[in-house]
C-alpha positions as CSV (number, residue, x, y, z in Angstrom):
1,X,-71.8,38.0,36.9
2,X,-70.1,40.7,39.6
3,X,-68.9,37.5,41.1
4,X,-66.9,35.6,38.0
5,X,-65.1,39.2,38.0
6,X,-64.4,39.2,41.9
7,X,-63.0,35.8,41.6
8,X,-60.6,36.9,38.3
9,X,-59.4,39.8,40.4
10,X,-58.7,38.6,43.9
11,X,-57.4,35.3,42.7
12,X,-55.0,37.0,40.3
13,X,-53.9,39.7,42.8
14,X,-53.1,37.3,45.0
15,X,-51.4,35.1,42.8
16,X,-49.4,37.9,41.2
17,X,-48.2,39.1,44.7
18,X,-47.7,35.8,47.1
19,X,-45.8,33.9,44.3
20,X,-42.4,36.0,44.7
21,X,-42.9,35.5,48.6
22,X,-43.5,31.8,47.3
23,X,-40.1,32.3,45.7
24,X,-37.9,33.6,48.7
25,X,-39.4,31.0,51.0
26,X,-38.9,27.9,49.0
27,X,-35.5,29.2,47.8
28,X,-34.8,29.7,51.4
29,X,-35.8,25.6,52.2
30,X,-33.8,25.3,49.5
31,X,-36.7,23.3,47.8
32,X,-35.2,23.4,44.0
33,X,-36.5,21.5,41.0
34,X,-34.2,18.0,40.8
35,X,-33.1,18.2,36.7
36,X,-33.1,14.8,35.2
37,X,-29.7,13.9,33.6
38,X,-31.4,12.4,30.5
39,X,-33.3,15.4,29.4
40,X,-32.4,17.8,26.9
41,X,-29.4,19.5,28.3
42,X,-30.7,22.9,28.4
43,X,-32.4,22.3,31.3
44,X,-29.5,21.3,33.5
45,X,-29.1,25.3,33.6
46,X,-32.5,25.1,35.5
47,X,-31.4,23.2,38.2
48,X,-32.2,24.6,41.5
49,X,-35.3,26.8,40.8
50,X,-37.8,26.7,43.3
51,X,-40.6,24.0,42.7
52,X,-44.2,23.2,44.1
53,X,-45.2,26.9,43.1
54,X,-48.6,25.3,42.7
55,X,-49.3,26.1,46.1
56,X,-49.9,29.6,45.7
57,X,-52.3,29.5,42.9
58,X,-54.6,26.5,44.6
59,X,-54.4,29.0,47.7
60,X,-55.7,31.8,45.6
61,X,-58.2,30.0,44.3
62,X,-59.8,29.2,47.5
63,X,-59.8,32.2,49.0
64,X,-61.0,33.9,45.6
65,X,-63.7,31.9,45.8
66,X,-64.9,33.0,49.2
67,X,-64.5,36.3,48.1
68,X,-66.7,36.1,45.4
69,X,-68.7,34.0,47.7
70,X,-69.0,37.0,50.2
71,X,-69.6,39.2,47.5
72,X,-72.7,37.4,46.3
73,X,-74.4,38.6,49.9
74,X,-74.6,42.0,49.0
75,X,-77.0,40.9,46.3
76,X,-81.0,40.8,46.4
77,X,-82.2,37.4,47.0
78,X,-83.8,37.5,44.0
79,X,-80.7,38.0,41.7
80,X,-79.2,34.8,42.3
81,X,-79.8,30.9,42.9
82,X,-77.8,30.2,45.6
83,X,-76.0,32.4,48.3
84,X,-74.3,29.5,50.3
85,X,-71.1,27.3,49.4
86,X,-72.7,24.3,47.5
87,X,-71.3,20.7,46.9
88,X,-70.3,21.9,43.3
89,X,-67.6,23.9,45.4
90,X,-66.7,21.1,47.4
91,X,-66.0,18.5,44.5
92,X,-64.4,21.3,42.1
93,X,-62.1,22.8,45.0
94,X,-61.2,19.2,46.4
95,X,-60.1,17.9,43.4
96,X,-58.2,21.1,43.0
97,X,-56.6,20.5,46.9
98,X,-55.9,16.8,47.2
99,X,-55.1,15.6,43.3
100,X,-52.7,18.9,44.4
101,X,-51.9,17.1,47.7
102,X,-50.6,14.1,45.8
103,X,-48.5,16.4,43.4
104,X,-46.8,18.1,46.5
105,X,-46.0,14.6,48.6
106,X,-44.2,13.4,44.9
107,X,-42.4,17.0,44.7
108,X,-41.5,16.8,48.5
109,X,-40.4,13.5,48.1
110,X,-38.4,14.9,44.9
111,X,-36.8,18.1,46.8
112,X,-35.6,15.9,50.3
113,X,-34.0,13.1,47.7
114,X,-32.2,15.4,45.6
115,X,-33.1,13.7,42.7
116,X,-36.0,13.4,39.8
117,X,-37.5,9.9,41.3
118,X,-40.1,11.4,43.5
119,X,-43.3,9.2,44.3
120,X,-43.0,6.1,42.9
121,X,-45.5,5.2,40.3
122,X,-47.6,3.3,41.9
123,X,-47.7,5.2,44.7
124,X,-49.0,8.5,42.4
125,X,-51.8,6.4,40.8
126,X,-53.0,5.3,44.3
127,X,-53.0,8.7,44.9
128,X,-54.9,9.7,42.0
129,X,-57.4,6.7,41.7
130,X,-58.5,7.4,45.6
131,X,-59.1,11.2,44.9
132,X,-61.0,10.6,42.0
133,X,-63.3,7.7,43.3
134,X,-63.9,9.4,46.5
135,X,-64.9,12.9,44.7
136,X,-66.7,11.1,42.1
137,X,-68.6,9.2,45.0
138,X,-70.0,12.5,46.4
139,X,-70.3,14.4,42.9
140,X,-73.1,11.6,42.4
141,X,-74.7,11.3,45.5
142,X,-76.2,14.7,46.7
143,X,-79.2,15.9,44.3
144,X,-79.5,19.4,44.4
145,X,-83.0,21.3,44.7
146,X,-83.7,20.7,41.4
147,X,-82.5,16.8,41.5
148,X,-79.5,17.0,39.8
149,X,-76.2,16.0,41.0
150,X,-73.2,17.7,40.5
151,X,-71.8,14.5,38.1
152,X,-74.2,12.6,36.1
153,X,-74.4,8.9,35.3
154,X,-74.7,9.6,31.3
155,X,-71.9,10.2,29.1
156,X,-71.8,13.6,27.9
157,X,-70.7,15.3,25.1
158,X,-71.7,19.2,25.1
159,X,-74.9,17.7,27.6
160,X,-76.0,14.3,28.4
161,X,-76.2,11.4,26.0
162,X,-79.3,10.0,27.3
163,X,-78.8,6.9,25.5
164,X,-75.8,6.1,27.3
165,X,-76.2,5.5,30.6
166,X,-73.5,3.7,32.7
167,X,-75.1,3.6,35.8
168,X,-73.7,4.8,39.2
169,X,-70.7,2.8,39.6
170,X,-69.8,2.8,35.8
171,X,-69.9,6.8,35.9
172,X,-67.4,7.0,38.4
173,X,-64.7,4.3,36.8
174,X,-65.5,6.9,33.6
175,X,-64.7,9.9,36.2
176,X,-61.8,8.8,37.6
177,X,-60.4,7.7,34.3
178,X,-60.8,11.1,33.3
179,X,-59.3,12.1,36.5
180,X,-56.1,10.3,35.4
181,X,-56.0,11.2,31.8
182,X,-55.9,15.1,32.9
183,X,-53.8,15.0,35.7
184,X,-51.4,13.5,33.2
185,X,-52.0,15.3,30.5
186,X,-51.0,18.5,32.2
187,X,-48.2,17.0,34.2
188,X,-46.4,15.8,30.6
189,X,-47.4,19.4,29.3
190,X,-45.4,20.8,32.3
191,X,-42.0,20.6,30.4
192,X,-41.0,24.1,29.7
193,X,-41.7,27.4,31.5
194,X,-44.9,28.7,31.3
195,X,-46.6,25.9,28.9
196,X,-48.8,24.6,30.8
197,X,-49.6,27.3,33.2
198,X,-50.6,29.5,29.6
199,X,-52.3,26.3,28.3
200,X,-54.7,25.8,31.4
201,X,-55.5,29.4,31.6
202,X,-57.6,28.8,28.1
203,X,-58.8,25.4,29.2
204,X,-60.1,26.9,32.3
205,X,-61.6,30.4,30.7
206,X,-62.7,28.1,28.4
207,X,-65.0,26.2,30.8
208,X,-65.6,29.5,32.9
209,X,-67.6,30.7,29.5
210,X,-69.5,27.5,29.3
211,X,-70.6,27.2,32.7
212,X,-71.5,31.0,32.5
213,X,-73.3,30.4,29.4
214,X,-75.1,27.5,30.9
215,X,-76.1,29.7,34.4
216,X,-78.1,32.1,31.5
217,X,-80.1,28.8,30.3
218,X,-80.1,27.1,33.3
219,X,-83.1,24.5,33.8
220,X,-83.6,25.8,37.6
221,X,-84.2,29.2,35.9
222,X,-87.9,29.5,36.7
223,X,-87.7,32.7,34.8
224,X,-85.6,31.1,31.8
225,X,-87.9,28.4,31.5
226,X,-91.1,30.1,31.1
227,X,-89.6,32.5,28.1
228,X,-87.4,29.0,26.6
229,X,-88.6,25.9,28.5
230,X,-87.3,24.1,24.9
231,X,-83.6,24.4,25.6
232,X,-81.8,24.7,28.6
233,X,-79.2,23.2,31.1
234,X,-79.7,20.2,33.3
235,X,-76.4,21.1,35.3
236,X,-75.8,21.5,39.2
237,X,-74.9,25.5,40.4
238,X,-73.4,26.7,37.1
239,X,-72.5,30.1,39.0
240,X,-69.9,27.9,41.2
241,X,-68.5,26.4,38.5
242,X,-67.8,29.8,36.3
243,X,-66.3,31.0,39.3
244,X,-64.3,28.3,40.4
245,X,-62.9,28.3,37.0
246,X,-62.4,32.1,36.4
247,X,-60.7,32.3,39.8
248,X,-58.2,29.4,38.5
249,X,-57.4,30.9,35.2
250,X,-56.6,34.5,37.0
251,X,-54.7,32.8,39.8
252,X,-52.7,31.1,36.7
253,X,-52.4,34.4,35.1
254,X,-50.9,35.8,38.2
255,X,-48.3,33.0,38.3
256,X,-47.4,33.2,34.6
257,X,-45.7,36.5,35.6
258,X,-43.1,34.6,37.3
259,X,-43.5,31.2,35.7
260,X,-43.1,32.3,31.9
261,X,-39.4,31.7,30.4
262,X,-36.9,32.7,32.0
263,X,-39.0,30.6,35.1
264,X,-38.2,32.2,38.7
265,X,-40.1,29.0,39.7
266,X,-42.4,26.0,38.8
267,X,-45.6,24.8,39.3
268,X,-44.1,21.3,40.0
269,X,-46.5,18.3,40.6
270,X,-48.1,20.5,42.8
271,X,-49.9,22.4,40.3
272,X,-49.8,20.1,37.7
273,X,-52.1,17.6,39.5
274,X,-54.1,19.9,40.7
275,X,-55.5,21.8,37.5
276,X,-55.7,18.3,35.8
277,X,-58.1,17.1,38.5
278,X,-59.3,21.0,38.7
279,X,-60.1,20.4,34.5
280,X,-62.1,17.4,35.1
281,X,-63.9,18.0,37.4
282,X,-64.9,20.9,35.4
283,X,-65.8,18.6,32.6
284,X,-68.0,16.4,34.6
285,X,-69.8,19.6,36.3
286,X,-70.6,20.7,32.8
287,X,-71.5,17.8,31.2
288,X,-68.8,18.3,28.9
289,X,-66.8,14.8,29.7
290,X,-66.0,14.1,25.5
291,X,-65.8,17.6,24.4
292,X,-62.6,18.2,27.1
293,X,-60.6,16.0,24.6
294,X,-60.8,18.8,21.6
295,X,-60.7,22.0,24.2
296,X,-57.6,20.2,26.2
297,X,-56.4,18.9,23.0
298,X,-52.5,20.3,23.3
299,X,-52.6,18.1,26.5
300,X,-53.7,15.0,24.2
301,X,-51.6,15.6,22.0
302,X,-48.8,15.8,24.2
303,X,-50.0,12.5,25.9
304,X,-50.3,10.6,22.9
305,X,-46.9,11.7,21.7
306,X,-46.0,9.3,25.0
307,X,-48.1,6.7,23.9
308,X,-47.1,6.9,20.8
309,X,-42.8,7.0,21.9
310,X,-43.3,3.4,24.2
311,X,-45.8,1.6,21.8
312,X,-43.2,2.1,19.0
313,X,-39.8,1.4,21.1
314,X,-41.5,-1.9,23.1
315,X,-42.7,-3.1,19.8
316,X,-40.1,-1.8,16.8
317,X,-37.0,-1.0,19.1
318,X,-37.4,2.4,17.1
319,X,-38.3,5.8,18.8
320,X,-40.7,7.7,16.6
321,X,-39.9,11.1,18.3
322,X,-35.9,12.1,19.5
323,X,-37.3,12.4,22.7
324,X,-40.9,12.4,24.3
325,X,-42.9,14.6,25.6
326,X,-43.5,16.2,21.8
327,X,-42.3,19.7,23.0
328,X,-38.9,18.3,24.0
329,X,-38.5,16.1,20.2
330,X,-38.5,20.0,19.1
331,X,-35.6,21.1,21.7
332,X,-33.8,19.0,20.2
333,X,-34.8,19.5,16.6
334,X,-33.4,23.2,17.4
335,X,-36.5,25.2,17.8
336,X,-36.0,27.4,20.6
337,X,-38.1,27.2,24.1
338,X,-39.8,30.0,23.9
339,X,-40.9,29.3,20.3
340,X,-41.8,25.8,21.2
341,X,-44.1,27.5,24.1
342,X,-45.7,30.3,22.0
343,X,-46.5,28.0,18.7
344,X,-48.0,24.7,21.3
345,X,-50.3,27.7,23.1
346,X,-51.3,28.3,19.4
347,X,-51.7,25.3,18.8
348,X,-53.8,24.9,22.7
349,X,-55.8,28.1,21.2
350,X,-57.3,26.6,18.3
351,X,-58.7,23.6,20.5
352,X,-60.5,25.5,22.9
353,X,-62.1,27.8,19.8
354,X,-63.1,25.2,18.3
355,X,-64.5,23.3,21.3
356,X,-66.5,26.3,22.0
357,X,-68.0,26.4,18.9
358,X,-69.4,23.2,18.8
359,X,-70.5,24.1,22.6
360,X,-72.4,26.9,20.9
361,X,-73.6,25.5,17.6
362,X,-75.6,22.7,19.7
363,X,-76.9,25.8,21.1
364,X,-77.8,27.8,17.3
365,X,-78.5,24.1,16.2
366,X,-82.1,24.4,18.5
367,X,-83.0,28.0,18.7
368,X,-82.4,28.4,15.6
């Protein structure tokens, strides 16, 4: 496990110490956050602060992953599964990079208009839609050595259903689905400073213990199997997955420093995008796809407060919330930001506890 901590380290040293360079440089393009006149008016004091600050944590990601990468080579062959960058790395980090890639063209766009607007719609689901099919595409067509893929055509809850198989083509609609819900679900989460960087960092230590926990019952164990051949994990490089994820959370650490309230900048669409495509990815990898809904449930929450706000004002006329997203109905109900942040990170807390323990009880539930 001398890589998951290598990862942690470099990617939240680097994160810690290249996001106030981040700062001066995007200050300096004078790439400030556009403020939207119809939001609570608190923010309008935000106006200007450097955005797209998801660049430096997707950096430090990838380069904390070739760390740890180059730190596995001073291992015995015998110690570990696989010593070269695998196609696990190459889904997880590209969903990380491009579904980041369309975040950065909409906060571009944003900065060079001076205003909120940004990528149109449609333009940001194309985006989206193409990322997600194309890495769902290769997540399902390159068996590993032990024949699995890095996605899987069954639905999964903390493993495979095997009843439920939706065939190649049906398994990638399901992906990129997922795809869009957490890219969302983050980016409506990214309202006040530091809420959805904290948020993630739990969703993504979250899945850095299950993945870890899966690599010490791995089915491609040889050793494992002959000591527990009853239970273990039919999952593609679990290793690269706990790492890709650890090195994520710390680079998010590293940014909180500067993102947390008062923010010295944002993540933007940038980052936003990014660790939602980052999250499911991590879900598929795991075979985790249903369980993400109760360890990312402050983003569901969040989204359905959306759902929730249009259903009602399309249909009734009537707005259920003073304003949606939820955290900004209490802005306006008087709670203060950094209450709102604390209390939601509570509240993001108890998901991802309790989405570990039913992770782990399937696990008590057969070895007793």
């Amino acid at each position: 496990m001398r890589s998951i901590i290598v990862a942690i380290l470099v990617a939240f040293a680097i994160s810690l110490f290249c996001t106030p360079i981040a700062i001066r440089a995007f200050s300096r393009l004078k790439a400030g956050q556009p403020i939207r006149s119809d939001g609570p008016q608190s923010h309008l004091g935000k106006k200007g602060t450097p955005t797209m600050g998801g660049v430096v944590f997707i950096a430090a990601t990838v380069i904390a992953y070739v760390v740890a990468h180059l730190s596995l080579t001073t291992l015995p062959k015998e110690q570990i599964a696989q010593v070269k960058p695998t196609t696990t790395a190459l889904v997880l980090l590209g969903l990380f990079v491009f579904c980041g890639a369309v975040g950065f063209i909409d906060d571009f766009l944003k900065v060079r208009r001076r205003n909120s607007g940004g990528l149109n719609k449609r333009g940001k689901l194309l985006g989206q839609l193409l990322v997600g099919a194309a890495f769902g595409v290769i997540a399902l067509s390159d068996p590993g050595s032990n024949g699995q893929s890095v996605g899987s055509t069954h639905i999964s809850f903390v493993r495979d259903i095997s009843w439920i198989d939706l065939g190649k083509i049906g398994a990638i609609i399901v992906f990129v689905f997922i795809v869009l819900g957490a890219t969302n679900g983050v980016n409506l989460t990214d309202g006040l400073d530091g809420l959805a960087t904290g948020a993630s960092v739990m969703v993504l230590g979250a899945y850095s213990f299950i993945a870890a926990w899966q690599y010490q019952h791995w089915c491609a164990d040889e050793g494992y199997m002959r000591t527990a051949s009853n239970y273990c994990y039919l999952v593609r490089d679990p290793l690269e997955i706990s790492m890709i994820a650890a090195a994520a959370a710390g680079a998010c650490v590293g940014f909180l420093w500067w993102n947390t309230s008062p923010a010295r900048i944002f993540m933007g669409d940038t980052g936003a995008l990014g660790l939602g495509g980052l999250i499911a990815g991590l879900a598929m990898a795991t075979r985790t796809e249903l369980l993400l809904l109760i360890v990312g449930g402050l983003f569901v929450i969040i989204t359905m407060s959306v759902v929730i706000q249009v259903i009602s004002f399309r249909t009734t006329g009537k707005r259920v919330f003073r304003m949606s997203p939820l955290q900004h109905h209490f802005e306006l109900a008087g709670w203060s930001e950094v209450n709102i942040v604390v209390r939601f990170w509570i509240i993001g807390g108890i998901g991802v506890a309790i989405g570990l323990g039913i992770f782990y009880s399937d696990f008590l539930r057969v070895m007793g």
